[in-house]
Chimera marker file (.cmm) of the C-alpha trace (Angstrom):
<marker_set name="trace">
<marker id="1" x="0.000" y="0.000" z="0.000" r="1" g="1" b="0" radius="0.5"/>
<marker id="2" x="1.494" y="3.198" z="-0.643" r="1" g="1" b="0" radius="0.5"/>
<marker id="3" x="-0.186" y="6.508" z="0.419" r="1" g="1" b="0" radius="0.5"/>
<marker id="4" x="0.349" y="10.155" z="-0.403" r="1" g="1" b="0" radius="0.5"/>
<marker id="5" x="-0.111" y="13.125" z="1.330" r="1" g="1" b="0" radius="0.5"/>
<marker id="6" x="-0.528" y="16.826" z="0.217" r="1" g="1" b="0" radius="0.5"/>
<marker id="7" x="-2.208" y="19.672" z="1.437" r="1" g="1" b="0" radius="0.5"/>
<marker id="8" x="-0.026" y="21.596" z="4.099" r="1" g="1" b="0" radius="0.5"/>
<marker id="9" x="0.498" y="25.121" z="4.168" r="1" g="1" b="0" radius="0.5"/>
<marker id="10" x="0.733" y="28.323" z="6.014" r="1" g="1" b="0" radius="0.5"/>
<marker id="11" x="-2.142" y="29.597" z="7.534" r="1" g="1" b="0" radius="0.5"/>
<marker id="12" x="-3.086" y="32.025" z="9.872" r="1" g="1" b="0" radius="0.5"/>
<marker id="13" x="-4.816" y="31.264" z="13.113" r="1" g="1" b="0" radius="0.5"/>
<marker id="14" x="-8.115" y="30.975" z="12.654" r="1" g="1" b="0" radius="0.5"/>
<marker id="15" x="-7.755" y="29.599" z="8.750" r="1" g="1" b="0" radius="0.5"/>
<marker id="16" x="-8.518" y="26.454" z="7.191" r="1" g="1" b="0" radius="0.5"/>
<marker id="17" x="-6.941" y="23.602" z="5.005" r="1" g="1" b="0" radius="0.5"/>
<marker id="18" x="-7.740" y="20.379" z="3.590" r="1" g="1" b="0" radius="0.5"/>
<marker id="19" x="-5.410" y="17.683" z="4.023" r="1" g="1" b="0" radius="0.5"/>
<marker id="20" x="-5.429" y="14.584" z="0.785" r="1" g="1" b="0" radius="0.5"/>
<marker id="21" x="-4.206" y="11.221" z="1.230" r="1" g="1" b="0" radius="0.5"/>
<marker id="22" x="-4.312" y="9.113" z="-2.191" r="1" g="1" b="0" radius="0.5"/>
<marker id="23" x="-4.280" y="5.117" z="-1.574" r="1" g="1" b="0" radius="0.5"/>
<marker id="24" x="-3.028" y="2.750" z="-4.247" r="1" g="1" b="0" radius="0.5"/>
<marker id="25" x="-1.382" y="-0.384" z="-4.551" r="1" g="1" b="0" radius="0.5"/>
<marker id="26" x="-3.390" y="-3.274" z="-2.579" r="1" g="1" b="0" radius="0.5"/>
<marker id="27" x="-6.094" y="-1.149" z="-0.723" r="1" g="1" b="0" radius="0.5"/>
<marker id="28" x="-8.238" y="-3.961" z="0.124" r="1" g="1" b="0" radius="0.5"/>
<marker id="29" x="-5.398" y="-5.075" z="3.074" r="1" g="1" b="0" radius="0.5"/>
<marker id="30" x="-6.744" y="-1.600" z="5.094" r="1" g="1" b="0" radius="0.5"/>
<marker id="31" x="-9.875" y="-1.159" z="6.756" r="1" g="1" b="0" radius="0.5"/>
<marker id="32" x="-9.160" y="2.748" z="8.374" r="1" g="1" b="0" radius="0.5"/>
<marker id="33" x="-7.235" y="5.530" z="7.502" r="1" g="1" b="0" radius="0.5"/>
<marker id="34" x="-6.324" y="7.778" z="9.625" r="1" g="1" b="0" radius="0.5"/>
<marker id="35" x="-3.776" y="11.388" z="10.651" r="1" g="1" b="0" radius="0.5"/>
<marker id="36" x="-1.594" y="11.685" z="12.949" r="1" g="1" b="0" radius="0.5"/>
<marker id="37" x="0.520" y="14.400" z="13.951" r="1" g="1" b="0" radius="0.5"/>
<marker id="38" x="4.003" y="14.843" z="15.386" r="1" g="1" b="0" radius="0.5"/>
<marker id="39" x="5.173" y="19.096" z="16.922" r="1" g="1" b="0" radius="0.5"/>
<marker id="40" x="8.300" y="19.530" z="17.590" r="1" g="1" b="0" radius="0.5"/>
<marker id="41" x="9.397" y="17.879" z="20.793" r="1" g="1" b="0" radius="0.5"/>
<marker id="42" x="6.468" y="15.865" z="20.667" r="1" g="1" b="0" radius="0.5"/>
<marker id="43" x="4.860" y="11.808" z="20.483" r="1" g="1" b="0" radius="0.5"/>
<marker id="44" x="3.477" y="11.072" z="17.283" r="1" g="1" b="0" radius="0.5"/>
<marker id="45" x="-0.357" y="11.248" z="18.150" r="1" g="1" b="0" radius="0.5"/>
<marker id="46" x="-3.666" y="10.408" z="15.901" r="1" g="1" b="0" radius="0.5"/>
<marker id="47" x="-5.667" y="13.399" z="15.270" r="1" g="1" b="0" radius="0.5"/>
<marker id="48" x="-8.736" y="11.604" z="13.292" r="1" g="1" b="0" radius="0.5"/>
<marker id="49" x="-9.438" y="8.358" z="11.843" r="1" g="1" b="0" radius="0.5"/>
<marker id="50" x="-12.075" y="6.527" z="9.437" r="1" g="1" b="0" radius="0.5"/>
<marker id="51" x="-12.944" y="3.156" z="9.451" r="1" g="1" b="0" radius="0.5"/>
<marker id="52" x="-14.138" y="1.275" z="5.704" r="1" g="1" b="0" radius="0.5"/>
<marker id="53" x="-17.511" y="1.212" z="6.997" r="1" g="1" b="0" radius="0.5"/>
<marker id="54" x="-16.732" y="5.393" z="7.354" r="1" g="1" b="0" radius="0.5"/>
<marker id="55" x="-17.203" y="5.335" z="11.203" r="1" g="1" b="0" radius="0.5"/>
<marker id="56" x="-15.083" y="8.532" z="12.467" r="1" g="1" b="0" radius="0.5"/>
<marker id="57" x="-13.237" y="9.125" z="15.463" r="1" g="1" b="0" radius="0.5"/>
<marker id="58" x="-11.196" y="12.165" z="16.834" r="1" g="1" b="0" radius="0.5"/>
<marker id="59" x="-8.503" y="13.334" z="19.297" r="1" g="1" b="0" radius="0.5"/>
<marker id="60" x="-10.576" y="15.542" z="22.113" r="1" g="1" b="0" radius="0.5"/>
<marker id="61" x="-8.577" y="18.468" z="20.824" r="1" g="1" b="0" radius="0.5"/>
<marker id="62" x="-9.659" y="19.070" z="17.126" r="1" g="1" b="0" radius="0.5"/>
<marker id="63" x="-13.243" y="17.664" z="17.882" r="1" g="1" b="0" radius="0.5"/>
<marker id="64" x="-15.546" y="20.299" z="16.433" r="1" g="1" b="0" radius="0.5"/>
<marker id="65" x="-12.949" y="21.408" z="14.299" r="1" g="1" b="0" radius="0.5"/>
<marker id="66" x="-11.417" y="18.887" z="11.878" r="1" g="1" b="0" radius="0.5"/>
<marker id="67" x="-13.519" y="16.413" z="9.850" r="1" g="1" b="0" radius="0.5"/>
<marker id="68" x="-11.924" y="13.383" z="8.283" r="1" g="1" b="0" radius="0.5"/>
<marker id="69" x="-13.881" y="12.312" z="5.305" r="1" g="1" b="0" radius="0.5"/>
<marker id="70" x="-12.751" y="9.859" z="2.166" r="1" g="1" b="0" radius="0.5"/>
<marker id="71" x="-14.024" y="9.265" z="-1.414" r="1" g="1" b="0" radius="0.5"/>
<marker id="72" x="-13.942" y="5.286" z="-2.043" r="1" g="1" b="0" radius="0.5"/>
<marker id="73" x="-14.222" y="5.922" z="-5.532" r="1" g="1" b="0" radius="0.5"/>
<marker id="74" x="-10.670" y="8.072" z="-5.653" r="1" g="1" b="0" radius="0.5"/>
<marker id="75" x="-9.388" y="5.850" z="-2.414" r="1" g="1" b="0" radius="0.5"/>
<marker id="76" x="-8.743" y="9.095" z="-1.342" r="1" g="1" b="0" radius="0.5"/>
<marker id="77" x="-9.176" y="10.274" z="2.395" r="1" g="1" b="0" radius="0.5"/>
<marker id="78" x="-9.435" y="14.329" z="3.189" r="1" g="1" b="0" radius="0.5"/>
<marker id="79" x="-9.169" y="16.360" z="6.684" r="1" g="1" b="0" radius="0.5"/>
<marker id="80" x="-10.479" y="19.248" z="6.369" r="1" g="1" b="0" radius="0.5"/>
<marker id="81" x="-9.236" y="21.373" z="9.357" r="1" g="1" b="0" radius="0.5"/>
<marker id="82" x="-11.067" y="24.499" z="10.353" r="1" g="1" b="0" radius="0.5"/>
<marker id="83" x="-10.443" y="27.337" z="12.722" r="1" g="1" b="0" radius="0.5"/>
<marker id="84" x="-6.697" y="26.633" z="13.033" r="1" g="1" b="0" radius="0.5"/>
<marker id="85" x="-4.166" y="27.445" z="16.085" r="1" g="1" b="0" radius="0.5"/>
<marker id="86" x="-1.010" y="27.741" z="16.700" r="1" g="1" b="0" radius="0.5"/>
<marker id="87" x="-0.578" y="24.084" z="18.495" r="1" g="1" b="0" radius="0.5"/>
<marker id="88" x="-2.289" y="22.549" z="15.442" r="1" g="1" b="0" radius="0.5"/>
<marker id="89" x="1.300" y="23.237" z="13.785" r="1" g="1" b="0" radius="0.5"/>
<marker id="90" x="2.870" y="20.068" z="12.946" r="1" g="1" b="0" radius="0.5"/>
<marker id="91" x="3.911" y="17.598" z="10.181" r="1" g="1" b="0" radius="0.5"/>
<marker id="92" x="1.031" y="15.384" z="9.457" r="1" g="1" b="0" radius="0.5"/>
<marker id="93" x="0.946" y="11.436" z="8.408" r="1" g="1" b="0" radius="0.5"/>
<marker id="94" x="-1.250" y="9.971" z="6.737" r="1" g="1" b="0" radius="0.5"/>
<marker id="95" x="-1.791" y="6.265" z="7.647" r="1" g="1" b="0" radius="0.5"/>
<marker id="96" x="-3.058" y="3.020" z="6.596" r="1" g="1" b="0" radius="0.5"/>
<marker id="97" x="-4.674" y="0.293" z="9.642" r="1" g="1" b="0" radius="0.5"/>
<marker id="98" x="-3.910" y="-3.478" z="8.230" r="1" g="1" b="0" radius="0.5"/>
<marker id="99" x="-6.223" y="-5.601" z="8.231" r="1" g="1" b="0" radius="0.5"/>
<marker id="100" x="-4.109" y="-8.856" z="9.674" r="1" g="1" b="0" radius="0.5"/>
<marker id="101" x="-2.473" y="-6.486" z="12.175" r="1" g="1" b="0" radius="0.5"/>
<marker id="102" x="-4.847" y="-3.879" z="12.812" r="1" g="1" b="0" radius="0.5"/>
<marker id="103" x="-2.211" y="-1.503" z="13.462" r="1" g="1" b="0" radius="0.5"/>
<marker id="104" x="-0.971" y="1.876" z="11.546" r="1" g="1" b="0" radius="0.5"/>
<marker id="105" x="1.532" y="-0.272" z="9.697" r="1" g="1" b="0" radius="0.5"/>
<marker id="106" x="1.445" y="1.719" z="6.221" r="1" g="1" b="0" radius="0.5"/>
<marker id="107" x="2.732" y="5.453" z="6.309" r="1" g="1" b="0" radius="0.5"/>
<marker id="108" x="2.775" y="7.990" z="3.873" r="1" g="1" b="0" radius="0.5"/>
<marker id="109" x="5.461" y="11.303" z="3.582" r="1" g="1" b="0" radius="0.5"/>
<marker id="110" x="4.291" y="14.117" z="5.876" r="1" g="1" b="0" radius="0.5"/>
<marker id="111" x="2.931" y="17.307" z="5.251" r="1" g="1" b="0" radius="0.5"/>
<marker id="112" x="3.786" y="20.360" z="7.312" r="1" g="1" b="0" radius="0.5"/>
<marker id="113" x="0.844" y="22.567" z="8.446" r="1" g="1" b="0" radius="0.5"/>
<marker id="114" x="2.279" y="25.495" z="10.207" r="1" g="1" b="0" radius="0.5"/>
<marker id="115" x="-0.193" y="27.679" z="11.492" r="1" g="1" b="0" radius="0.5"/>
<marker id="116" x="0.598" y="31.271" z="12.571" r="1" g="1" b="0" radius="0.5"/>
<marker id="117" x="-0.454" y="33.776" z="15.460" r="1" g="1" b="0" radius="0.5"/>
<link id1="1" id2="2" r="1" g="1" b="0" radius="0.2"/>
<link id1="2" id2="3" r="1" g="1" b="0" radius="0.2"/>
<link id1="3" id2="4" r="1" g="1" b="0" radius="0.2"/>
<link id1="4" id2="5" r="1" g="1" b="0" radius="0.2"/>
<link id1="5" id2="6" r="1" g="1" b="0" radius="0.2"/>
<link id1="6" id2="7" r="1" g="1" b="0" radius="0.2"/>
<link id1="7" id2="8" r="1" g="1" b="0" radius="0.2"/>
<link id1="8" id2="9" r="1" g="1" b="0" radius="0.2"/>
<link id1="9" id2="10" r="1" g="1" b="0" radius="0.2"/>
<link id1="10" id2="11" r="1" g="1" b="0" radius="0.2"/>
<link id1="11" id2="12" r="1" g="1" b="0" radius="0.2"/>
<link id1="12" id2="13" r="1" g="1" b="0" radius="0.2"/>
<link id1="13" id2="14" r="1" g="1" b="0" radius="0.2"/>
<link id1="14" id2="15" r="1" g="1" b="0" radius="0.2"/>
<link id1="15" id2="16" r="1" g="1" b="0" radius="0.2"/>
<link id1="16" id2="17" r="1" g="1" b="0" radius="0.2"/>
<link id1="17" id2="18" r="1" g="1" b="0" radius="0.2"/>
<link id1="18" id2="19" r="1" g="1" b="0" radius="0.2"/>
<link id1="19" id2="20" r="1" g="1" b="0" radius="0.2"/>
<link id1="20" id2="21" r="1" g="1" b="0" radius="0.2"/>
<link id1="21" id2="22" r="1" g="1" b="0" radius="0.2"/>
<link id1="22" id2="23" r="1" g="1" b="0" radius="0.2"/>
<link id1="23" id2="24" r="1" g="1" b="0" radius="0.2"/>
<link id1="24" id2="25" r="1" g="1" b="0" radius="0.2"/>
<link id1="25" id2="26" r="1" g="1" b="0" radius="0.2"/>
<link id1="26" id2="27" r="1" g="1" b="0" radius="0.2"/>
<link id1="27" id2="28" r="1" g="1" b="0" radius="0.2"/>
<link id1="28" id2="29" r="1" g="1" b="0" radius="0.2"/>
<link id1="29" id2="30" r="1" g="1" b="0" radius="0.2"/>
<link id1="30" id2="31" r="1" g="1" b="0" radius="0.2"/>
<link id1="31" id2="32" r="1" g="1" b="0" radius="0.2"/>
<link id1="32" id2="33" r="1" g="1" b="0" radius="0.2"/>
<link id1="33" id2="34" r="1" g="1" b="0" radius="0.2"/>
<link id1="34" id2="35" r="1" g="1" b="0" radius="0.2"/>
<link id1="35" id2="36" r="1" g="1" b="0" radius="0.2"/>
<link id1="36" id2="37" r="1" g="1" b="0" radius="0.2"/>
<link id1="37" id2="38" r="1" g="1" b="0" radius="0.2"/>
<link id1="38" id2="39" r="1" g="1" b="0" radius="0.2"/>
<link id1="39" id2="40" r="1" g="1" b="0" radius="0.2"/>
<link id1="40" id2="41" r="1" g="1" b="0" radius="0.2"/>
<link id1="41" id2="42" r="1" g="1" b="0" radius="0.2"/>
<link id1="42" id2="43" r="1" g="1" b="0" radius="0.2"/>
<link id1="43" id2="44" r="1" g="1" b="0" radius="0.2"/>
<link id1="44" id2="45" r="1" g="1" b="0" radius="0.2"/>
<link id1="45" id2="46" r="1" g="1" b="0" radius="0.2"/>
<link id1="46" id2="47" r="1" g="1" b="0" radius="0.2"/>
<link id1="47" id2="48" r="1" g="1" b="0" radius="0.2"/>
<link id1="48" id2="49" r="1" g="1" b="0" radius="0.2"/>
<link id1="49" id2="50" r="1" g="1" b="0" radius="0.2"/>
<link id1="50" id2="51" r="1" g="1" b="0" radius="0.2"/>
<link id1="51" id2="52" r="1" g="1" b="0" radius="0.2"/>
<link id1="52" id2="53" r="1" g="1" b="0" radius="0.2"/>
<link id1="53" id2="54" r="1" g="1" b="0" radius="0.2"/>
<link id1="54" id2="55" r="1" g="1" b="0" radius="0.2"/>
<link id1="55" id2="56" r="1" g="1" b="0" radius="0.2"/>
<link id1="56" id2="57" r="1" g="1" b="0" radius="0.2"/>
<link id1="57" id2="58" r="1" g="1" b="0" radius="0.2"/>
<link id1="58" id2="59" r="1" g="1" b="0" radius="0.2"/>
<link id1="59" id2="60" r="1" g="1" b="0" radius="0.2"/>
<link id1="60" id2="61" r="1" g="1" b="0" radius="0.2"/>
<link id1="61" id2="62" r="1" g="1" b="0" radius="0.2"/>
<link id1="62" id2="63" r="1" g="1" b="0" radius="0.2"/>
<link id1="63" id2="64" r="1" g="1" b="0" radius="0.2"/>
<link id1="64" id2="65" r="1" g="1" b="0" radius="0.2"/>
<link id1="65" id2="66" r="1" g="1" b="0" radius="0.2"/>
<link id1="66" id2="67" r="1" g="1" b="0" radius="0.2"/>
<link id1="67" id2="68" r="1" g="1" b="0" radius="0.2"/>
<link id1="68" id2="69" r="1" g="1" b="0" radius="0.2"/>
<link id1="69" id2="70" r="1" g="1" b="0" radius="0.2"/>
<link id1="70" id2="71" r="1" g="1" b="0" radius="0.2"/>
<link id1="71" id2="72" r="1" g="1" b="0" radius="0.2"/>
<link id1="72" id2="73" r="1" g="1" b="0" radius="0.2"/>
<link id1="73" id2="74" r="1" g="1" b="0" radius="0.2"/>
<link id1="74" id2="75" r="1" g="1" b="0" radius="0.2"/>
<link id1="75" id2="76" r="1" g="1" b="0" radius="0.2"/>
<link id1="76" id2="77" r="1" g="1" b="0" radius="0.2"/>
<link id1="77" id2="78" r="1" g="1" b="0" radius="0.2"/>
<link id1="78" id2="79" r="1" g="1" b="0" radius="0.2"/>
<link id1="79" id2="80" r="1" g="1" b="0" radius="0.2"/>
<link id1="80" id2="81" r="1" g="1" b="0" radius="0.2"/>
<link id1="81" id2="82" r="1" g="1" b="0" radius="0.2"/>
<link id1="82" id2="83" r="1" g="1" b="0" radius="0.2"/>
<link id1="83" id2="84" r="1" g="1" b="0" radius="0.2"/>
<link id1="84" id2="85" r="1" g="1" b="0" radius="0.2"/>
<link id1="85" id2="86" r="1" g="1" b="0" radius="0.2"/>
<link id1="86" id2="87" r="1" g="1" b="0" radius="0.2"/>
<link id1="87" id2="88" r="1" g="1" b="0" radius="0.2"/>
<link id1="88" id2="89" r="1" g="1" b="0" radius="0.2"/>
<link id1="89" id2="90" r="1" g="1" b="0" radius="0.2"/>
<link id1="90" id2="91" r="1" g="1" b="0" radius="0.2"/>
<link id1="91" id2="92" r="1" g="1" b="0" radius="0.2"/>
<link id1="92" id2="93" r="1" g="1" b="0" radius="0.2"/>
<link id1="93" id2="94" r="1" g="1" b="0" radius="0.2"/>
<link id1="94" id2="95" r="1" g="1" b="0" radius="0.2"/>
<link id1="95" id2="96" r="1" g="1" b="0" radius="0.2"/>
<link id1="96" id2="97" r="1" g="1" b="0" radius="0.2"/>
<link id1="97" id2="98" r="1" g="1" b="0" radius="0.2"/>
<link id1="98" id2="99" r="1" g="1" b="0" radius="0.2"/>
<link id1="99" id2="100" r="1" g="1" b="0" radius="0.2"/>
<link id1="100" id2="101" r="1" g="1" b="0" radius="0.2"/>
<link id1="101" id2="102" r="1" g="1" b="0" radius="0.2"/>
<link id1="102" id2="103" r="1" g="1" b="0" radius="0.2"/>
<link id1="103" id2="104" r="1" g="1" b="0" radius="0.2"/>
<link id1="104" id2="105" r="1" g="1" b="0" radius="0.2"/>
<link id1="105" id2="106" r="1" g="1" b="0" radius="0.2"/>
<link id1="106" id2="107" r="1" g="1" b="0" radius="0.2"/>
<link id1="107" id2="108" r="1" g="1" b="0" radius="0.2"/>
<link id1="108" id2="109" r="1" g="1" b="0" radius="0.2"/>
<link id1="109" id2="110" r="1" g="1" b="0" radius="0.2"/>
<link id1="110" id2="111" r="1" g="1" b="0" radius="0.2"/>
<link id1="111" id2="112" r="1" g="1" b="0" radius="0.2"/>
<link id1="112" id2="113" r="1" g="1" b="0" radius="0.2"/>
<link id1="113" id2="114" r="1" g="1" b="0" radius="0.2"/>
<link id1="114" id2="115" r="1" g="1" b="0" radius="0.2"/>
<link id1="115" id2="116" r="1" g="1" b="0" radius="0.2"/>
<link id1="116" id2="117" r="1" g="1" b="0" radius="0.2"/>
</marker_set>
């Protein structure tokens, strides 16, 4: 499975982006796809996550603000993050759950979201 991320930018607080991650190769071996999110200094830590069945589920701290969506025609999963801050700022992952593992075992490049004051 390989999986590709774009979307990051420069925003100011308050702003919004959208987040892609395109799926290809064997797909069917992942049942979620999900974001994390590693600042500076920081633990790795999922932000949102989507299950096949498109069940959601999100870190306490961007409830109300992100929404993690995907298009199963494009195999293509979006967060669309709205009224930014200054601790959203890090490199985002996008990443695939196995199915035999059921763990985050695919990853794709991150994308740096760096969000201004």
């Amino acid at each position: 499975v390989q999986l590709q991320a774009s979307g990051g930018g420069l925003v100011q607080a308050g702003g919004s982006l959208r987040l892609s991650c395109a799926a290809s190769g064997n797909i069917f071996s992942i049942n979620a796809l999900g974001w994390y999110r590693q600042a500076p200094g920081k633990q790795r830590e999922l932000v949102a996550a989507i299950a096949s069945g498109g069940s959601a589920n999100y870190a306490d701290s961007v409830k109300g603000r992100f929404t993690i969506s995907r298009d199963n025609a494009k195999n293509t999963v979006y967060l669309q993050m709205n009224s930014l801050k200054p601790e959203d700022t890090a490199v985002y992952y996008c990443a695939g759950k196995f199915v035999k593992t059921q763990r985050y075992d695919y990853w794709g490049q991150g994308t740096q979201v760096t969000v201004s004051s």
